[in-house]
N, C-alpha and C positions, 0 to 999 in steps of 0.2 A: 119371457126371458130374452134378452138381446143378445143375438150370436156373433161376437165378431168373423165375421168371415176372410176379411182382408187379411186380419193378423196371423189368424191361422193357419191360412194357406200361405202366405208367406212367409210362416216359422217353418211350415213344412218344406218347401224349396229348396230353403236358403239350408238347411237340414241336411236334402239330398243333394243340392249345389257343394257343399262343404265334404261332403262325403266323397261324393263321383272327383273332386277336386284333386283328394288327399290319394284317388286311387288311379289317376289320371298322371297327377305327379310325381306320387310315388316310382309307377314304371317308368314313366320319362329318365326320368334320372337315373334310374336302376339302370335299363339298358345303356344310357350314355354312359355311365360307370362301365356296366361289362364291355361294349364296345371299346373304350379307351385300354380296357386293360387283358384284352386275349394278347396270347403267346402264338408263335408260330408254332403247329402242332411237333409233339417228336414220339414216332418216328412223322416222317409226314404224309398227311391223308388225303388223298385226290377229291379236289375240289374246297378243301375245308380250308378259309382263311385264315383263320385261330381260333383256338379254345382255350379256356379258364378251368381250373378246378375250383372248390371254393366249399367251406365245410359252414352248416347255418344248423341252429338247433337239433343238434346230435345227427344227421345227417351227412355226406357230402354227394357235390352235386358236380357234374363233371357236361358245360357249356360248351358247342361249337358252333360257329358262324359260317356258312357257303357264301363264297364272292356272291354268285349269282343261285344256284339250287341245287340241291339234294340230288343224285344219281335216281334215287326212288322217293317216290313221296308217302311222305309217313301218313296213317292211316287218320290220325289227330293231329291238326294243325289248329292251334288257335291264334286267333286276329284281336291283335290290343286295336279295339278302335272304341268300342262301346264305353272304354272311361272317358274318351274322350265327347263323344255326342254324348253323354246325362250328361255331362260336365256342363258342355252350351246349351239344351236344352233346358236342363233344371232355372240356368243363368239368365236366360231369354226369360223363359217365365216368370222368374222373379222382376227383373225389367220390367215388363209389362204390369205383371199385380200392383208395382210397391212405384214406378216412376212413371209409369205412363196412367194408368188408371188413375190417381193421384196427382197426378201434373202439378198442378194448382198448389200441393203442397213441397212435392221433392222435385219438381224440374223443374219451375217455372220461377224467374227472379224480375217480377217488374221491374224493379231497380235497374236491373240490364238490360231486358227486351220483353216488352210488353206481347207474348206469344200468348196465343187460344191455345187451349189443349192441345188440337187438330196439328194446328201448325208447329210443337214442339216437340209432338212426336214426330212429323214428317222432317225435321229438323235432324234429331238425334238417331233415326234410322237412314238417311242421307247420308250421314257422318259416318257410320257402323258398315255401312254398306258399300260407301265410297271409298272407305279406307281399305275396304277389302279388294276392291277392282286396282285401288293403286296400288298395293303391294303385290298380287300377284301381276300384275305388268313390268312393275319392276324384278320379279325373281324371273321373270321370261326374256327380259331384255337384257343385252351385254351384259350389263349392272352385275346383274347378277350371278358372274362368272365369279366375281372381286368379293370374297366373304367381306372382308374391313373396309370396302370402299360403300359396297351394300347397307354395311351397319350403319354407316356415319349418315346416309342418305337418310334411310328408314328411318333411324334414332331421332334427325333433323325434319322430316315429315309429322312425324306422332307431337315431338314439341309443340309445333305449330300448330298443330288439329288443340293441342292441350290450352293453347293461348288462346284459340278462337272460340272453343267450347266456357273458357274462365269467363268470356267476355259474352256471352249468349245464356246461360246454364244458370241453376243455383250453382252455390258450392260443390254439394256431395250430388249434382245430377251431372256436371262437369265433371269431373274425376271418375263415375262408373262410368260415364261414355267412353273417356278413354280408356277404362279397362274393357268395354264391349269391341271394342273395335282390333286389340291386342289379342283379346278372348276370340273371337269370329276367324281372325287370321291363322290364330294357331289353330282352332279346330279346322279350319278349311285345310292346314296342309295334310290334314289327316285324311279327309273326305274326297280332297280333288287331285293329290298328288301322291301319298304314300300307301294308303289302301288303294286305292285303281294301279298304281307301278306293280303293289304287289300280286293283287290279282291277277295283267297280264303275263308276270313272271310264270306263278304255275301254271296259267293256259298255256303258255311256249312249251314250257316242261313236260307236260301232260299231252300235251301234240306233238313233240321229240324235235320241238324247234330251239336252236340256238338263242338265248337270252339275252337280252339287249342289254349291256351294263349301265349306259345311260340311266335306265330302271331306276337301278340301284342308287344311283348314284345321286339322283335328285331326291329321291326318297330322303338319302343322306341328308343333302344337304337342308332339309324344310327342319328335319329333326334338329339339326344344329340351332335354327331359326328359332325353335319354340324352346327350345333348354334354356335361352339367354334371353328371350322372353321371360319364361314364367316368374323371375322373383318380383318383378317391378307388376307385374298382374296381381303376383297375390298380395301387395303394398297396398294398390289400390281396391280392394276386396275389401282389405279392413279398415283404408282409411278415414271412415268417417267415424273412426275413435280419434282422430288426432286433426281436431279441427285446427290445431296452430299453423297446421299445415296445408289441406283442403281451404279450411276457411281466410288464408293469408293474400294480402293485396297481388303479389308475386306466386302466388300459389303453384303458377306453370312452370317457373323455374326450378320454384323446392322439389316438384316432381321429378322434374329433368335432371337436378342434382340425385337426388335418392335413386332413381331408375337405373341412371348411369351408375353409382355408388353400388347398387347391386347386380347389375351387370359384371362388372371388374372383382365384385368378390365369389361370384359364380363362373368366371374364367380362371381365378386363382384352381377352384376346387375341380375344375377340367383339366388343365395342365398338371394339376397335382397326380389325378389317375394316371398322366403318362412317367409320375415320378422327377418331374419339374416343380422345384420349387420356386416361387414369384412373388416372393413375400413384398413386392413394390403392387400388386396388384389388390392386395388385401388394405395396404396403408393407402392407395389412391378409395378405393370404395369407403376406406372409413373417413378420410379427408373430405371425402364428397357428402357422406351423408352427416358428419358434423359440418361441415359448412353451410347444409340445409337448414341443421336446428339453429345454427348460430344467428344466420337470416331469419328467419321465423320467432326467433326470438326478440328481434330488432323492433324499436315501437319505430310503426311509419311517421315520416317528416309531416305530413297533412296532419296528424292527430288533433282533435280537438284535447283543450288544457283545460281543466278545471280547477279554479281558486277559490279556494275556500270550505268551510265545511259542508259536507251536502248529507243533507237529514235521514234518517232511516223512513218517513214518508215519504220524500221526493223518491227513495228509492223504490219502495213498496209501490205508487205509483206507474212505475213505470213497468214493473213485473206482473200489476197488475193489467195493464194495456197491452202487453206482448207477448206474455209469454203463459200467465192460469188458465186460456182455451185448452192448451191443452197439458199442462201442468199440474193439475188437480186433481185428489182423489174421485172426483166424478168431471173429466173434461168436458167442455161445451163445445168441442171441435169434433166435426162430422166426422174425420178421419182415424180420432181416439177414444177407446172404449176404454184406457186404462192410463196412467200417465207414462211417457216414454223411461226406460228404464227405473220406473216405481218412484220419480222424483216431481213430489207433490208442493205447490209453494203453497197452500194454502194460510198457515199461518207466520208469524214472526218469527218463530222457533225453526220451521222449516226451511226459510228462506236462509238464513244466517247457516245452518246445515250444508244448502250445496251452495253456499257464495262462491266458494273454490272454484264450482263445476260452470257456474256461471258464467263467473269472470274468463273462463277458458272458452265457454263457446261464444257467450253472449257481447265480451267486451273487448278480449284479444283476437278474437275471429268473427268474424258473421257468419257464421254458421246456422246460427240458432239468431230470430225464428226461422224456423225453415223457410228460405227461399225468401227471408223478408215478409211472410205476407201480413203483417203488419205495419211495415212500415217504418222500425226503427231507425232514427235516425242517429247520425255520429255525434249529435250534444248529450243524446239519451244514455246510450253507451258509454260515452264519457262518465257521466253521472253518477252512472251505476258502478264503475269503476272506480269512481273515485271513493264512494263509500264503502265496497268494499273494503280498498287501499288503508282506507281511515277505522280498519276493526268492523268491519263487520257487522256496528254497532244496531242492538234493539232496545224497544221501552220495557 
């Protein structure tokens, strides 16, 4: 009996990646929510910043924040950090199982850059790892006094990492790098900046030394960093459901649209906690992220045109050359023990079934085959689109 081992430990990852995700962001957000929205206490309490009331499943729950700490420290203190590492470790390892182990199928795009394994993983770890030395040099440097001068740098950095990677990468190995390199960033302000600030906190506390607000204060600021972070992170999580977009000539800038689009609608819902409404920051993220589809919808200028009718064998033909390795009830590709989401071209009947699914990865995107590794070219693609376009048609 043949065991997939790849697939299985990679459903289980991605599994507890999705999970540690939902509970990683969840508190993010929670506390950025409570944060925005304590009151000054009344009457008022020595030391305490503000607190919240706040009633949740027949319960209520009564929240207070210290500038700096507690007079006494309570006997259970727990530390949000553990959503945060499964979250990168689950993520790492999925990385590795499904793109680096794999190369050959999800990293690697001869079409772009004829990389050996070796050299695309030292590539794509360069990139993850680089991008994490530049950003925190930039939150240590003046720069990073200026929240909005910060964002525009940062924001203009990752594009750039996003074009260079479009241009080295497959599609979907391009798009998780730069989610691994957003992903690494954010967990590091957890590991190198807000858990160690808070740990020296209660050593000062607990040695009856004066608290450095500084602490506090950068702690702050990383948490602001990764709140306006995470939507455009978790865009690229699932983007390789929406190859119009992963797999589009411009790919780098759809992202850049959508990231920023959800940026600005994740600042509407921050401002809102302070009871500011900014309903101009809700219509700029949706202007942004419809002006994504709209591009991505656009047939490129270079397109190959095909005239005439083109047969349901020339089509078949070419489905069969690119794409039944691993599209068939029993694939012949080293990598698949089952066909990718259950879609088999094995016969007439089948193929006419996902022509839709097709034409979306195979003809409006390059997505599919993975990485190119066959070879497809843009007359092929053309072909296949065109008889789609033309019904679909079988014998």
């Amino acid at each position: 009996m043949d065991y997939d081992f790849a697939g299985w430990i990679g459903m289980a990852l991605r599994w507890l990646h999705v999970v540690a995700g939902v509970a990683w962001i969840g508190a993010s957000f929670y506390f950025v929510w409570l944060d925005n929205n304590l009151r000054d206490p009344n009457p008022p309490k020595d030391g305490v910043k503000g607190e919240l009331w706040a009633v949740h499943g027949g319960g209520f729950y009564h929240s207070q924040k210290y500038l700096n700490a507690p007079a006494h420290m309570p006997e259970h203190l727990h530390w949000f950090k553990w959503e945060a590492y499964t979250t990168w470790l689950s993520g790492f390892a999925l990385l590795i199982v499904l793109y680096y182990w794999q190369a050959g199928v999800y990293l690697i795009d001869p079409a772009k850059h004829a990389f050996s394994q070796a050299q695309a993983i030292g590539a794509g770890m360069a990139f993850i790892f680089g991008g994490l030395l530049v950003y925190e040099a930039l939150c240590r440097s003046p720069l990073g006094k200026s929240g909005k001068l910060f964002g525009v740098v940062w924001f203009s950095i990752l594009t750039a990492a996003t074009w260079a990677l479009t241009q080295l990468f497959s599609d979907r190995g391009a798009f998780i790098h730069v989610g691994a390199i957003i992903g690494t960033c954010m967990v590091g302000n957890v590991f190198l900046v807000i858990i160690p600030n808070q740990r020296k906190i209660v050593a000062a506390m607990l040695a009856g030394q004066p608290v450095d607000p500084r602490l506090g204060a950068m702690g702050k600021q990383r948490s602001v960093h990764n709140t306006h972070m995470t939507l455009p992170v978790i865009f690229i999580m699932i983007s390789n459901h929406y190859p119009a977009v992963s797999g589009h000539p411009k790919a780098w800038l759809l992202l850049a649209m959508i990231s920023a689009g959800a940026i600005a609608i994740r600042y509407f819902f921050i401002q809102r906690h302070f009871g500011k409404i900014r309903h101009e920051f809700l219509f700029y993220g949706a202007m942004l992220i419809f002006g994504a589809t709209a591009i991505a919808s656009m047939k490129p200028k270079d397109k190959v045109e095909i005239s005439g009718e083109v047969s349901f064998a020339t089509a078949q033909g070419i489905i069969q050359k690119h794409c039944v390795a691993c599209h068939a009830a029993t694939p012949t590709h080293a990598s698949f023990s089952a066909p990718p989401l259950g879609a088999a071209f094995d016969t007439p009947e089948h193929i006419k079934t996902y022509a839709a699914k097709i034409n979306e990865r195979a003809v409006l995107s390059t997505s599919m085959p993975l990485g190119n590794e066959t070879g497809m070219t843009d007359e092929e693609r053309a072909q296949l689109g065109a008889w789609i376009k033309q019904g679909a048609n079988i014998p």
